[in-house]
C-alpha positions in Angstrom: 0.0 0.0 0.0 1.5 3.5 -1.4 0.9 6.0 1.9 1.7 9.2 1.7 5.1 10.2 3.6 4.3 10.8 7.6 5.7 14.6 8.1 7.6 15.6 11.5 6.8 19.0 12.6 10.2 21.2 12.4 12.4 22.1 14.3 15.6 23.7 14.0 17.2 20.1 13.4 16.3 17.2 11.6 17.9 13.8 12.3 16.8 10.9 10.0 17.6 9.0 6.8 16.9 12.6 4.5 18.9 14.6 7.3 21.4 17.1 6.4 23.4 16.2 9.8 27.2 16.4 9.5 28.8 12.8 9.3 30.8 11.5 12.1 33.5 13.5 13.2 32.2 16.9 12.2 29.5 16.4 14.5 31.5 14.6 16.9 33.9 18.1 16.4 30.4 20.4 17.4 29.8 18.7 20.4 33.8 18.9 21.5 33.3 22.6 20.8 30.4 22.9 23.3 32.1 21.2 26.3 35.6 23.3 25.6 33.3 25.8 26.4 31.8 24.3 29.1 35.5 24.7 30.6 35.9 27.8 29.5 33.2 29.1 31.2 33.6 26.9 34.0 37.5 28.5 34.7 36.0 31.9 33.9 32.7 31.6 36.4 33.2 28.9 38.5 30.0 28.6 40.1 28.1 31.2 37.5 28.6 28.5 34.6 25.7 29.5 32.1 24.1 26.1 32.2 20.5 27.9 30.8 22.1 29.3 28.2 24.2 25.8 26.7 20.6 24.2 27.8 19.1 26.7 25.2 21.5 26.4 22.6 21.6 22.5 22.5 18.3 22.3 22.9 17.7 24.4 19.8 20.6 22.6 17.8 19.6 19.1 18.8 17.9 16.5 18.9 16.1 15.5 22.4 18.3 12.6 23.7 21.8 14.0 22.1 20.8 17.5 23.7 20.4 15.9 27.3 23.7 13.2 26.9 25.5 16.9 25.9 23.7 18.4 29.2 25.3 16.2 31.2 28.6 16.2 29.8 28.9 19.8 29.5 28.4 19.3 33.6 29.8 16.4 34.2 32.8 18.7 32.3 32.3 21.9 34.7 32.3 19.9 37.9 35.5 17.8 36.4 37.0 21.4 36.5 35.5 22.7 40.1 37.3 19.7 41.8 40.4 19.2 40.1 41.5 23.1 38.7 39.5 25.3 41.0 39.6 23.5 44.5 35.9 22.8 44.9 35.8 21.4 48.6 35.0 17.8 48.9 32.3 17.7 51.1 29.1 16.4 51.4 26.9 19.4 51.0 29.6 20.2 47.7 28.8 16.9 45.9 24.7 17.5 46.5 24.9 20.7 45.2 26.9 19.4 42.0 24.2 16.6 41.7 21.5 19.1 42.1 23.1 21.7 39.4 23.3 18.5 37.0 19.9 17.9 37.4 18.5 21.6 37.5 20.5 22.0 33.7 18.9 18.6 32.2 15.5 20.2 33.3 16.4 23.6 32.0 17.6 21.7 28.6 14.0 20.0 28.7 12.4 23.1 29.1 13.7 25.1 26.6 13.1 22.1 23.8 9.5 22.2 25.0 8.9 25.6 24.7 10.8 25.4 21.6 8.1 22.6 20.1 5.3 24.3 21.2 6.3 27.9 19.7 8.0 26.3 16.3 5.0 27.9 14.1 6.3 31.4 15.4 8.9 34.0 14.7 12.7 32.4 15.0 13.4 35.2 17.0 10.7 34.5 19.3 11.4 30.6 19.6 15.0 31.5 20.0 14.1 34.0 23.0 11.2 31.7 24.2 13.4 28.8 24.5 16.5 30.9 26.4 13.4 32.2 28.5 12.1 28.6 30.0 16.0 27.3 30.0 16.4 30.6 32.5 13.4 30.5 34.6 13.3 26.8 35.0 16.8 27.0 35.7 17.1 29.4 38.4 13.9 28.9 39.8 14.5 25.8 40.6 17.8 26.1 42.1 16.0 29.0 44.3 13.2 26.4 45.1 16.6 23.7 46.5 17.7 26.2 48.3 14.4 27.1 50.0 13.2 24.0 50.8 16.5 21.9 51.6 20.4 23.0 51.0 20.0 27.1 51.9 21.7 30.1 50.2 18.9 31.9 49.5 20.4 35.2 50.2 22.2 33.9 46.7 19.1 35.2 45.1 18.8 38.9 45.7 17.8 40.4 42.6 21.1 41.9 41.9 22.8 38.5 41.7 19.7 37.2 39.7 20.6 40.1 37.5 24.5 39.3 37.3 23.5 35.6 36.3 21.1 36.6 33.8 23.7 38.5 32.0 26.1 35.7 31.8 23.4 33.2 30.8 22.3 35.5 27.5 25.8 36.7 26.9 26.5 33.4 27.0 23.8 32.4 24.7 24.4 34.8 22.1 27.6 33.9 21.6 26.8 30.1 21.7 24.3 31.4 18.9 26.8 32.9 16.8 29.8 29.9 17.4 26.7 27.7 16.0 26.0 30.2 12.6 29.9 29.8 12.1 30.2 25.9 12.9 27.1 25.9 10.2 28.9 27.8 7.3 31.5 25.4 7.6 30.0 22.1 8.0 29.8 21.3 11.7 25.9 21.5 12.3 23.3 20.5 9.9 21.8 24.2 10.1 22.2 27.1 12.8 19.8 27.5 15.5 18.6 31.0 14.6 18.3 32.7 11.0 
C-alpha cells in the first residue's frame, strides 16, 4: 500500500535518513566545541557557569536525547573542573549541590526544547528567545526552590545576583548562537539555531 510520507513537525534540526546532519566526526567536532566551552566558562565563572544558556542552545541545535547526553557532559565537564582546577571542597553538601546543578541543567535543557516545540509555528526570534526564557526561569527557579526547601543560600538570590547571572546566561547564549552560525557555514551543524 503506497501511503503518503508521515511529516515531522520542524524544528531547528532534523535527524533521519533525508537529514542534512554532518557525518561522524564533524559532528562529533560540534559537540567537542560545546564542552571546551563548558570549561571555558567553567574557569571563567566557576560557580556562575551559564548552564541555561548551553541548555538553550543545545536544545535548539539538537535532537532531544543527544541535547540531554551533551547536558550532562557539559556538567559532568564543569564539575571535572571545580574539583580538580578550582579547589571545589569535597564535602558532602559540595557533591549534592553538584548533583543538584546537573539535574536543574537537564531540566532547563527540557524546558527550553518544549517551549521550543510548542512555539515552532512562530517568529525564529521568538522561539529562540522563548526557548533561552524557559531554560532561564526553570533553571534558576528551581535552584532557588533547592535552596528554599532543603540546602539554603537563599540570600544567593537577591535580585542583583539574579541580574549578574542573567547577564552571563544571555551573553552566553548569544555567543553560543553565533559559534553555531559559524560551525554551520563550515559544515559542523546541519543548520544554525537562529536565521
Amino acid at each position: 500500500m503506497n501511503q503518503p510520507p508521515v511529516t515531522r513537525p520542524s524544528t531547528f534540526v532534523t535527524h533521519g535518513p533525508d537529514d542534512t546532519t554532518p557525518a561522524g566526526w564533524r559532528h562529533a567536532l560540534w559537540l567537542m566545541i560545546l564542552v571546551a566551552a563548558s570549561v571555558a566558562f567553567s574557569l571563567g565563572f566557576a560557580c556562575a557557569v551559564p548552564f541555561a544558556a548551553f541548555g538553550a542552545t543545545v536544545a535548539l541545535t539538537l535532537e532531544r536525547r543527544e541535547a540531554i547526553w551533551l547536558t550532562v557532559a557539559l556538567w559532568l565537564a564543569n564539575q571535572v573542573i571545580g574539583f580538580t582546577v578550582l579547589g571545589y571542597p569535597w564535602t558532602a553538601e559540595t557533591f549534592v549541590w553538584g548533583a543538584v546543578l546537573g539535574l536543574v541543567a537537564v531540566l532547563a535543557t527540557l524546558s527550553a526544547q518544549t517551549a521550543a516545540s510548542r512555539l515552532r509555528e512562530l517568529d525564529r526570534a521568538i522561539v529562540v528567545t522563548a526557548a533561552f526564557a524557559a531554560a532561564f526561569v526553570v533553571y534558576e527557579g528551581a535552584l532557588f526552590a533547592v535552596s528554599a526547601g532543603l540546602l539554603g543560600g537563599t540570600e544567593n538570590y537577591a535580585p542583583q545576583i539574579v541580574a549578574r547571572i542573567l547577564e552571563i546566561n544571555a551573553a552566553g547564549f548569544v555567543g553560543l548562537l553565533l559559534v553555531n552560525r559559524l560551525a554551520a557555514m563550515v559544515g559542523l551543524t546541519a543548520k544554525p539555531a537562529f536565521g
